[in-house]
C-alpha positions in Angstrom: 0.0 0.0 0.0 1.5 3.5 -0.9 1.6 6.1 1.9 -1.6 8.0 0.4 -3.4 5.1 1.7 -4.8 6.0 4.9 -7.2 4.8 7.3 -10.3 7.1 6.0 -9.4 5.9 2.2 -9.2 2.5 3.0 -12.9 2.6 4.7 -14.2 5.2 2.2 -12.4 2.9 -0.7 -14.5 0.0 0.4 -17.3 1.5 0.8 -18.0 2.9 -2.7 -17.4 -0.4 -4.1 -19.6 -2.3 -1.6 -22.2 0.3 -2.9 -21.3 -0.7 -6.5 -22.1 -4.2 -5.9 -25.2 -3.6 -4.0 -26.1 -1.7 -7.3 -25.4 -4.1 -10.0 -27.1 -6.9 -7.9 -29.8 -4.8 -7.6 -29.9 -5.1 -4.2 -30.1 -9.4 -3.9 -27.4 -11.4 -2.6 -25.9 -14.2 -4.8 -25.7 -12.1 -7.8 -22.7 -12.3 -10.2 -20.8 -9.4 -11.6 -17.1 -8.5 -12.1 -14.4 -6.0 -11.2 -14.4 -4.1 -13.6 -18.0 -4.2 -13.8 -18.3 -2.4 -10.5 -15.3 -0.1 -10.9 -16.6 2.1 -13.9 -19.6 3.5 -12.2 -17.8 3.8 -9.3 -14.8 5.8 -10.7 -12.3 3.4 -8.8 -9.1 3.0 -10.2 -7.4 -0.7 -10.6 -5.9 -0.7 -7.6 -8.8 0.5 -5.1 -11.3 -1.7 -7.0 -8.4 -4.7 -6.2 -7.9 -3.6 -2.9 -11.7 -3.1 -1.7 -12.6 -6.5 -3.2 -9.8 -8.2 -1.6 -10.6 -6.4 1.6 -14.2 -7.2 1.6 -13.9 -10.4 0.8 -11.4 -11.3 3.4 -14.6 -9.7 5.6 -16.9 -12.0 4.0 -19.1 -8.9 2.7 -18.6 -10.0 -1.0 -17.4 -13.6 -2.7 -14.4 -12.4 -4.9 -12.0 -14.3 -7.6 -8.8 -13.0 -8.1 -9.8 -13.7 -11.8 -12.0 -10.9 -11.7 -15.3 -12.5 -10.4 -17.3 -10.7 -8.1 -20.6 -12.2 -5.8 -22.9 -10.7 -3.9 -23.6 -11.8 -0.4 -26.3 -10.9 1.9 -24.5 -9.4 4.4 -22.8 -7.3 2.1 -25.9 -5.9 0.5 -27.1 -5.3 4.3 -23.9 -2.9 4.6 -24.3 -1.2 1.4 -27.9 -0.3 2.4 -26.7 0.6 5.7 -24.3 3.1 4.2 -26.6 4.6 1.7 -29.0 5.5 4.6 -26.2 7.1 6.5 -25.0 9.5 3.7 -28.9 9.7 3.0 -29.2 11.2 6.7 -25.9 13.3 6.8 -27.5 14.9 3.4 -30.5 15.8 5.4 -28.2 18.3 8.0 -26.9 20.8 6.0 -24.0 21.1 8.1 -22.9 17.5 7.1 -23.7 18.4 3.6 -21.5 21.3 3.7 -18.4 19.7 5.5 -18.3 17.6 3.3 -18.2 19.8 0.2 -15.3 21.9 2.5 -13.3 18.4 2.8 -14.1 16.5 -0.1 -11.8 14.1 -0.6 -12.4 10.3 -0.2 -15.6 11.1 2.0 -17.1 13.1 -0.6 -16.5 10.3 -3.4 -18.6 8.3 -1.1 -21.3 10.5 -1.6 -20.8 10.7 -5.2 -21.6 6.7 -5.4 -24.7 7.0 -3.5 -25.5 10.1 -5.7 -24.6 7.6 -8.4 -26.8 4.4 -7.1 -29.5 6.6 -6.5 -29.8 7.9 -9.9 -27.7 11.0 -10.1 -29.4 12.8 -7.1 -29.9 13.2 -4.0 -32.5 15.5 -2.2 -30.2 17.1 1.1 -31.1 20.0 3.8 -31.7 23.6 2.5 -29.0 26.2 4.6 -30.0 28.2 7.5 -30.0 31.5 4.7 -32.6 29.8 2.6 -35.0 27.7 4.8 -37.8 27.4 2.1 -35.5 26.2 -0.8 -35.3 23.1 -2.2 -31.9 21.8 -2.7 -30.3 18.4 -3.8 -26.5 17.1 -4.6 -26.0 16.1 -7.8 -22.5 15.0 -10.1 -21.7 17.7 -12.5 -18.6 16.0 -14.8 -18.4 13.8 -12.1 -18.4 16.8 -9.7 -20.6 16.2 -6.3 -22.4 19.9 -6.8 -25.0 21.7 -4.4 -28.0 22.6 -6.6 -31.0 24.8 -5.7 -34.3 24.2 -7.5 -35.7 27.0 -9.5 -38.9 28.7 -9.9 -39.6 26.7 -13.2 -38.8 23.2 -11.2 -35.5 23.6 -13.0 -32.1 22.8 -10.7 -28.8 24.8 -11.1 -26.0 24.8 -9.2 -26.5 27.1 -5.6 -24.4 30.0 -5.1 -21.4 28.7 -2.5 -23.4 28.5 0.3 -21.0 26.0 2.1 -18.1 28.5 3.0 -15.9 26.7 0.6 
């Protein structure tokens, strides 16, 4: 492991691909996919998609073949639900939305997967300065970005709200 590979990485790294399998099995255990299957939509590189599969597996979350194979398992689908709901509740505190946007990094790329797995948005907290808005996350090139709903129903991104 190279030095850039620290304990919130690690976690954050396994995370977005135990999302990504949860996904392609459409949430049911015993499903078959591959690597590279879950990679792509998870923007992993080779070596984090390697890393998390190995890591899981050794945990018993997911059934992997260092030829590639990839299976679902029940409890893994039962931790990939468990951290969709999580970033679904830190979306609804705009405080946790915001930090996160501040930080970004690994944390934020887990957001980005469950932006991804729940279709490419994710409803979150208005801020304090505009209580009655409606506001969502959203990937923009792959970008997690704060959008505010306009009159027309339209979204576009907020104004830096977040004290970035």
């Amino acid at each position: 492991m190279t030095a850039g590979w620290n304990f919130e990485r690690r976690r954050d790294t396994c995370a977005r691909f135990l999302i990504g399998v949860s996904l392609l099995a459409k949430g049911r255990a015993e499903q078959d996919t591959s690597l590279e299957a879950v990679r792509h939509p998870m923007r992993l590189s080779p070596e984090e998609a390697l890393f998390a599969a190995r890591r899981l597996n050794e945990e018993e979350l997911i059934a992997f073949d260092p030829g590639g194979a990839v299976r679902s398992k029940a409890r893994g689908i039962e931790r990939a639900e468990a951290l969709v709901s999580g970033v679904r509740a830190k979306a609804l505190r705009f405080e946790d939305v915001a930090e996160a946007l501040r930080a970004g990094g690994s944390a934020l790329a887990v957001f980005a997967a469950v932006i991804r797995a729940e279709g490419g948005a994710l409803p979150c907290a208005s801020p304090d300065a505009d209580p009655d808005g409606t506001y969502r996350l959203s990937l923009v090139r792959d970008v997690v970005t704060l959008e505010r709903r306009s009159d027309d129903g339209s979204y576009a991104p907020a104004s830096d709200l977040t004290g970035r």
